[in-house]
C-alpha positions as a Markdown table, in Angstrom:
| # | Residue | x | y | z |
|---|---|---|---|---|
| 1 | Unk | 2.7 | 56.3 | 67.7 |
| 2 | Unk | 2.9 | 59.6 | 69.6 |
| 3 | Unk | 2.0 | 59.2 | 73.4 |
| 4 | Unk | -1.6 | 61.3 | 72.6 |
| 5 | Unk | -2.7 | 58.8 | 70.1 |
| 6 | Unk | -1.4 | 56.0 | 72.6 |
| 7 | Unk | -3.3 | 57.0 | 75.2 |
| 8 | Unk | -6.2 | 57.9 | 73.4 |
| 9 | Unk | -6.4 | 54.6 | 71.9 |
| 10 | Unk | -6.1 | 52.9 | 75.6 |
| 11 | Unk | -8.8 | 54.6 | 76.6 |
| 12 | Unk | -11.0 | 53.6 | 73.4 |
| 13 | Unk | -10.3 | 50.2 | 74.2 |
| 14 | Unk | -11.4 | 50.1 | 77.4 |
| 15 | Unk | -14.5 | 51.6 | 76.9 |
| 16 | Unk | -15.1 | 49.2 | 74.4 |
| 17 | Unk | -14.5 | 46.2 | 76.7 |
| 18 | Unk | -16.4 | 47.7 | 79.3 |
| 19 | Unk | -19.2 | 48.4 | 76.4 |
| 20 | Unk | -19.0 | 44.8 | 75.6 |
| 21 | Unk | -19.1 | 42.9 | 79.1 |
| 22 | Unk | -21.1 | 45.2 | 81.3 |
| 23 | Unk | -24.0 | 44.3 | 83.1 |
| 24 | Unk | -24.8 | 47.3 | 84.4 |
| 25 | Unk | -27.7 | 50.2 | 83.5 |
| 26 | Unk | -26.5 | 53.2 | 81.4 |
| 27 | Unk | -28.5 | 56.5 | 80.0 |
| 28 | Unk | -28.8 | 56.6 | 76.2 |
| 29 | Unk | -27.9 | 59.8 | 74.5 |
| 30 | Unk | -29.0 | 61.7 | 71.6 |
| 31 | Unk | -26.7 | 64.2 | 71.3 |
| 32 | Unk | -22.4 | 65.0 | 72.1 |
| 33 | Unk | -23.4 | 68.9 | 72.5 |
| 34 | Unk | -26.8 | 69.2 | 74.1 |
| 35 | Unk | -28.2 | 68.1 | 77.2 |
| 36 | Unk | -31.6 | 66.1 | 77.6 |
| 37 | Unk | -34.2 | 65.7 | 80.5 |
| 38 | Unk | -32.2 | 63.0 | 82.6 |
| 39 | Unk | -29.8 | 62.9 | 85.2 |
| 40 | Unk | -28.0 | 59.8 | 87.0 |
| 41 | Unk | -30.3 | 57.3 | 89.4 |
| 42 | Unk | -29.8 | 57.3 | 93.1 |
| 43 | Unk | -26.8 | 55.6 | 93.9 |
| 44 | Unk | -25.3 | 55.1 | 90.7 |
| 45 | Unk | -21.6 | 56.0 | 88.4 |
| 46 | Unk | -21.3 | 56.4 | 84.8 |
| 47 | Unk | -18.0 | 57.3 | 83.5 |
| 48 | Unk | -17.8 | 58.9 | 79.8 |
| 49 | Unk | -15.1 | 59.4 | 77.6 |
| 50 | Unk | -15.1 | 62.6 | 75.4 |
| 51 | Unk | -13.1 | 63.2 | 72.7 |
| 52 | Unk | -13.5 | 66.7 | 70.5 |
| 53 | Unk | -11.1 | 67.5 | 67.6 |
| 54 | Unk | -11.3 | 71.1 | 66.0 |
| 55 | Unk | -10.5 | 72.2 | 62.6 |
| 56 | Unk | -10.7 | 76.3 | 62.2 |
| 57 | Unk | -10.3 | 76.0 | 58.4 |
| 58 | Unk | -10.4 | 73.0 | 56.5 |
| 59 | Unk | -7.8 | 74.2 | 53.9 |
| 60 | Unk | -5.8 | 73.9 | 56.0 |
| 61 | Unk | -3.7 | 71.3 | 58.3 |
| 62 | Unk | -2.6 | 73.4 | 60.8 |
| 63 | Unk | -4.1 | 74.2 | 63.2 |
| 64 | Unk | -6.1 | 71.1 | 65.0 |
| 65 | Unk | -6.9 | 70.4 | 68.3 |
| 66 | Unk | -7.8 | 67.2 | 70.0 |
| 67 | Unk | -9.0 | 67.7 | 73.5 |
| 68 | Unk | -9.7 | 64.6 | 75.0 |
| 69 | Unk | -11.5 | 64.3 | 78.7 |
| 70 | Unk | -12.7 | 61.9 | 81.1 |
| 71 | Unk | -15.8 | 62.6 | 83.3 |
| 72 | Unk | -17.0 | 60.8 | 86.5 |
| 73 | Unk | -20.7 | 61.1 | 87.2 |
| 74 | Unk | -23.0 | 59.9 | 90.6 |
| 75 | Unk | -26.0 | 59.7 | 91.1 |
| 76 | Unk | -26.9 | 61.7 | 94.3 |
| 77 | Unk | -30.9 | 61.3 | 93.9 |
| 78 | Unk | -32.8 | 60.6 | 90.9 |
| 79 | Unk | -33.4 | 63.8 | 90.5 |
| 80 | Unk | -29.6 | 65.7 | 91.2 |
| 81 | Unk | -26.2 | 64.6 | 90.3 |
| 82 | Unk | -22.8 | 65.7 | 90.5 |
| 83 | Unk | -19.5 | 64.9 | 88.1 |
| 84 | Unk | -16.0 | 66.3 | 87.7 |
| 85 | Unk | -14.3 | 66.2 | 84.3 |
| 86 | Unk | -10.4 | 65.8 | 83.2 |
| 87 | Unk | -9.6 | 67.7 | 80.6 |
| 88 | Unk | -6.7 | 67.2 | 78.0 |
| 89 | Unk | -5.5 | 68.8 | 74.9 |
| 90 | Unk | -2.7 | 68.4 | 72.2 |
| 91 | Unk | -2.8 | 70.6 | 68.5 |
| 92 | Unk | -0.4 | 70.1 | 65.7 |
| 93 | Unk | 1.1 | 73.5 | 66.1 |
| 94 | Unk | 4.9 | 72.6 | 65.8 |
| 95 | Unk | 5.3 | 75.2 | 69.1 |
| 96 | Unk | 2.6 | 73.8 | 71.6 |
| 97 | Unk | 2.2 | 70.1 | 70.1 |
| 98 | Unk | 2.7 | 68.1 | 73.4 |
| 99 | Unk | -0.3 | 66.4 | 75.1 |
| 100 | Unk | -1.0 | 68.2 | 78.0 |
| 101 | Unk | -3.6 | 68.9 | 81.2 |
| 102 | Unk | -6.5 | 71.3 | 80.4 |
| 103 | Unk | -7.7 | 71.6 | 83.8 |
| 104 | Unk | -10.8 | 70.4 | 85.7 |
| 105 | Unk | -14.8 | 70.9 | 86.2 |
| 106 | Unk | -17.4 | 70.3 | 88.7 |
| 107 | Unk | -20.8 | 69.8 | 87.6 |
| 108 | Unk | -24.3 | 69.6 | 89.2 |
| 109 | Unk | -27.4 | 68.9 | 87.5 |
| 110 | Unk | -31.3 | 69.1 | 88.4 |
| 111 | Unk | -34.2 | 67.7 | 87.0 |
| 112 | Unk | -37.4 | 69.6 | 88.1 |
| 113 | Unk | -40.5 | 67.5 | 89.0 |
| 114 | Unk | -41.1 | 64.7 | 86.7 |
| 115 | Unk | -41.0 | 64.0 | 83.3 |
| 116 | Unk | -43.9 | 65.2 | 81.3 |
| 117 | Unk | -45.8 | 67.3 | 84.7 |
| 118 | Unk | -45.1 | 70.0 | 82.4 |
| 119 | Unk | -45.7 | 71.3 | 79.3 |
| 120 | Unk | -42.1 | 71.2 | 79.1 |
| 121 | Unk | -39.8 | 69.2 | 80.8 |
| 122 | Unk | -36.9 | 71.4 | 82.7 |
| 123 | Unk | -33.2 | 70.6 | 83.7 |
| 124 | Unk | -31.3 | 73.0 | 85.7 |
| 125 | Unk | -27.3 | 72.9 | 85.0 |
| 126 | Unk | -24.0 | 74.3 | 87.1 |
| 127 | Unk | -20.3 | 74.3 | 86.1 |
| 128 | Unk | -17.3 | 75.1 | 87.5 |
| 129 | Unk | -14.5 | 75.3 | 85.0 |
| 130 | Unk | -11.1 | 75.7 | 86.2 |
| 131 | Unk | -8.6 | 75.8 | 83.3 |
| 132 | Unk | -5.1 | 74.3 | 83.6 |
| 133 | Unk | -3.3 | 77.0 | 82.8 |
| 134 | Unk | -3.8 | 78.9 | 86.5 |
| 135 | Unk | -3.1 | 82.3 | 84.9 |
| 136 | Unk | -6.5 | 81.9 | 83.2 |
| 137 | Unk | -9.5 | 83.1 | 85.0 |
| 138 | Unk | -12.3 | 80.2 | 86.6 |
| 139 | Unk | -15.4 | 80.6 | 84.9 |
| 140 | Unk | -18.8 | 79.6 | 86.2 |
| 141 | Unk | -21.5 | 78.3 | 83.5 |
| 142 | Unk | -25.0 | 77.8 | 84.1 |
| 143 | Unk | -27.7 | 76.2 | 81.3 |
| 144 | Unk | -31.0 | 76.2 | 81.4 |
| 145 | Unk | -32.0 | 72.8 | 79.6 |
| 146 | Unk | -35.8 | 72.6 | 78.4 |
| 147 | Unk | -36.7 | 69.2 | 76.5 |
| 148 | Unk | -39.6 | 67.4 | 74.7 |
| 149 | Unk | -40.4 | 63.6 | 74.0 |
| 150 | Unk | -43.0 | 63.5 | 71.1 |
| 151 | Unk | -43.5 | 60.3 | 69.7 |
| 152 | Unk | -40.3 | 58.9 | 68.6 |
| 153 | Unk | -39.0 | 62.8 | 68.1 |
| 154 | Unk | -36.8 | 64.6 | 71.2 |
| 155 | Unk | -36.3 | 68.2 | 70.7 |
| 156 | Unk | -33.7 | 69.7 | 73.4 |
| 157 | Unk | -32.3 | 73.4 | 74.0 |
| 158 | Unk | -29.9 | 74.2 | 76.4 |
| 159 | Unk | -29.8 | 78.3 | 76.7 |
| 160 | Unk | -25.9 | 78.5 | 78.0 |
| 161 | Unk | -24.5 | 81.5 | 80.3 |
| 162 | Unk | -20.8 | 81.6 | 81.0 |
| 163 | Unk | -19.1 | 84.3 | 83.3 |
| 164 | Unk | -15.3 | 84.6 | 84.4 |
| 165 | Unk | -15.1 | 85.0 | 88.3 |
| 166 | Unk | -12.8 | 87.9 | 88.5 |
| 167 | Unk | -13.2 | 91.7 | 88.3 |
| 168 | Unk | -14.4 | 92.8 | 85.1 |
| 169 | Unk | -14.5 | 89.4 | 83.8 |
| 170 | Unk | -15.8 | 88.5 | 80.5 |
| 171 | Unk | -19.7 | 86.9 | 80.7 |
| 172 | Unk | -20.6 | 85.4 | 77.2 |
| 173 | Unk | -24.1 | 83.8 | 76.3 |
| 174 | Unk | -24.9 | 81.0 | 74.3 |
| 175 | Unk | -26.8 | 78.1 | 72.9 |
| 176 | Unk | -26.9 | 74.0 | 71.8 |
| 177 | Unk | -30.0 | 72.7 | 70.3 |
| 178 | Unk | -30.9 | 69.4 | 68.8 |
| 179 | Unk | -34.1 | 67.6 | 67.3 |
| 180 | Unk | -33.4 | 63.6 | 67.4 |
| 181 | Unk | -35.8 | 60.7 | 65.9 |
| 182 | Unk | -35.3 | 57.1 | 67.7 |
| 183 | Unk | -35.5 | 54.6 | 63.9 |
| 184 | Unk | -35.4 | 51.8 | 66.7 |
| 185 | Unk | -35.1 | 51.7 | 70.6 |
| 186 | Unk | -31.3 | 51.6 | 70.2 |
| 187 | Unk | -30.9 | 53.9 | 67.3 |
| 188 | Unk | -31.1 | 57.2 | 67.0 |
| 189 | Unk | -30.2 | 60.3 | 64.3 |
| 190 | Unk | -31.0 | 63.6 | 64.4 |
| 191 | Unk | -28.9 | 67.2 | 63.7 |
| 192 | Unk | -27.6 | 69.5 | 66.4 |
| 193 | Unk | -26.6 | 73.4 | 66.7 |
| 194 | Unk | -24.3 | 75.3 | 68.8 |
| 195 | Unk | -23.7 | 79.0 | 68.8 |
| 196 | Unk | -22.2 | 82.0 | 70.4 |
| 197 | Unk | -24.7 | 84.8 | 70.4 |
| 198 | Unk | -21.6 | 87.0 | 72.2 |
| 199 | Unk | -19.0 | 86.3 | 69.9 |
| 200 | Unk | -21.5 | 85.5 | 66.5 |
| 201 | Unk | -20.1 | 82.2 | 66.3 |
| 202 | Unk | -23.1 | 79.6 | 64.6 |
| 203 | Unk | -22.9 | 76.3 | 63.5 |
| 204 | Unk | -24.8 | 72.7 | 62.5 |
| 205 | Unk | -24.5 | 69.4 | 61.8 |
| 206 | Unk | -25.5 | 65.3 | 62.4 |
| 207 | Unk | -25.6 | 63.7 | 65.2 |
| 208 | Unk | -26.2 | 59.5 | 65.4 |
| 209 | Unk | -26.5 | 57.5 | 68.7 |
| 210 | Unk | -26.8 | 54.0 | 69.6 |
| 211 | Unk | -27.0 | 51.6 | 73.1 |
| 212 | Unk | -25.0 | 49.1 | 72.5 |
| 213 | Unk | -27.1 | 47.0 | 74.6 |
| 214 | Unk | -30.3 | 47.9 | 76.1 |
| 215 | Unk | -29.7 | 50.1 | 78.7 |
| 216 | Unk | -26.1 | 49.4 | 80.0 |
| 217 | Unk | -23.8 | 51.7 | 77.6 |
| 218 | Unk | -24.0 | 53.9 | 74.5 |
| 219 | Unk | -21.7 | 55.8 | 71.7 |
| 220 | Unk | -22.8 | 58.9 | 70.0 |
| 221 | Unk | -21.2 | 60.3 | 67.6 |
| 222 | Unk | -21.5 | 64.0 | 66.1 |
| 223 | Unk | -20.0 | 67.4 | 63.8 |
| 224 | Unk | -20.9 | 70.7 | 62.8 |
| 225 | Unk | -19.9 | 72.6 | 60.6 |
| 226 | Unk | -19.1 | 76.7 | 60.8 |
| 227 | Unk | -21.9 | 78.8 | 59.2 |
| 228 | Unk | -19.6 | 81.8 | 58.9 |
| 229 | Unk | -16.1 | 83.4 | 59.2 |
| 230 | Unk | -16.0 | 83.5 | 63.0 |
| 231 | Unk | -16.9 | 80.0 | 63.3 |
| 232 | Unk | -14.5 | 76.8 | 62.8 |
| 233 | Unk | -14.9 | 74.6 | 59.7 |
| 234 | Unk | -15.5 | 72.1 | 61.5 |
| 235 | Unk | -15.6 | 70.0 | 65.1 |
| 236 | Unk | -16.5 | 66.4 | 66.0 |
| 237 | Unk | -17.1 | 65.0 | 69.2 |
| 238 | Unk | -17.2 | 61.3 | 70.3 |
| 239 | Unk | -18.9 | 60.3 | 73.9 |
| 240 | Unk | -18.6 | 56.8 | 75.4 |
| 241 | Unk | -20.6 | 56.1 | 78.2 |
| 242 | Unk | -20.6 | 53.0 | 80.8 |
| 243 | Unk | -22.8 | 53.1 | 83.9 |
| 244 | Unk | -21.9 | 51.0 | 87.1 |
């Protein structure tokens, strides 16, 4: 077993012990791509686990990238929160196959007024990305997330701006959408899309979610799938999340 798949599978585990004997209170999620209406409560942690694989063409094996990452989230009020993010990567390319750092992010997050004062609800969103190669540029991304509860039905959109701080750096603009539909409290499908107006990239795909008990952790599971040349084939992305 390589040492990515070894540590990838440590980390599975204890999620999934942590899933199993918390007694804490975690968010549910609907989507791996999009952002909802909700932020941490007042005083409380939630780690997630990420993991994202990416297949530019499905014909064939190489490339693939696996870019695991670990995020810390607290609850500053129940309205703002802040987290920071490790990133990891490892591909299959013979040249660059070892499993290595990706680099860091900071992240802030805003809920404006309450849930429902408005027609639609609003989340305000702040990233600081800086990649672990330091020749790379830091990049600052900000999304403006806007989210509906009707019925049993969520729709989200998160309109996603993205700027490299250095002279001349490039700025690209962007999108994640998703309509979800809760078949039980726990239980949740729906589809997802994420694009690249800047680069033309599009894609779509399913998205499942479920709490594994009411309120104290969740798994969602998701993939899309490129809807032209510039796009990958395909990505999935797996998030588990404990609260504590």
């Amino acid at each position: 077993m390589s040492k990515f798949k070894a540590i990838c599978l440590a980390v599975l585990t204890i999620c999934l012990i942590l899933l199993v004997t918390g007694n804490s209170y975690a968010d549910k999620r609907s989507y791996v791509w999009t952002y909802e209406y909700q932020t941490m409560p007042k005083g409380w942690f939630e780690t997630e686990f990420y993991l994202t694989e990416e297949q530019p063409n499905l014909d064939r094996a190489v490339p693939n990238y696996w870019k695991p990452q670990i995020e810390l989230e607290y609850g500053i009020t129940d309205h703002f929160d802040v987290s920071m993010y490790q990133m990891f990567k490892q591909s299959n390319i013979y040249e660059s196959s070892t499993f290595e750092y990706d680099g860091f992010k900071i992240r802030g997050r805003y809920r404006v007024l309450e849930k429902d004062s408005l027609p639609i609800d609003i989340l305000l969103y702040l990233e600081y990305i800086r990649p672990g190669d330091f020749k790379e540029p830091n990049e600052l991304e900000e999304k403006l997330v806007l989210a509906k509860d009707i019925g049993r039905f969520n729709i989200s959109y998160n309109q996603i701006f993205e700027q490299e701080l250095e002279s001349g750096g490039k700025a690209e603009y962007g999108y994640t959408a998703g309509i979800s539909y809760a078949i039980t409290p726990m239980f949740r499908i729906g589809a997802e899309t994420k694009g690249n107006y800047t680069d033309g990239e599009y894609s779509v795909g399913p998205t499942i979610s479920y709490t594994i008990k009411p309120k104290k952790a969740y798994i969602a599971l998701g993939a899309v799938f490129g809807l032209n040349e510039k796009t990958d084939d395909m990505q999935t992305r797996l998030i588990v999340g404990y609260l504590f």
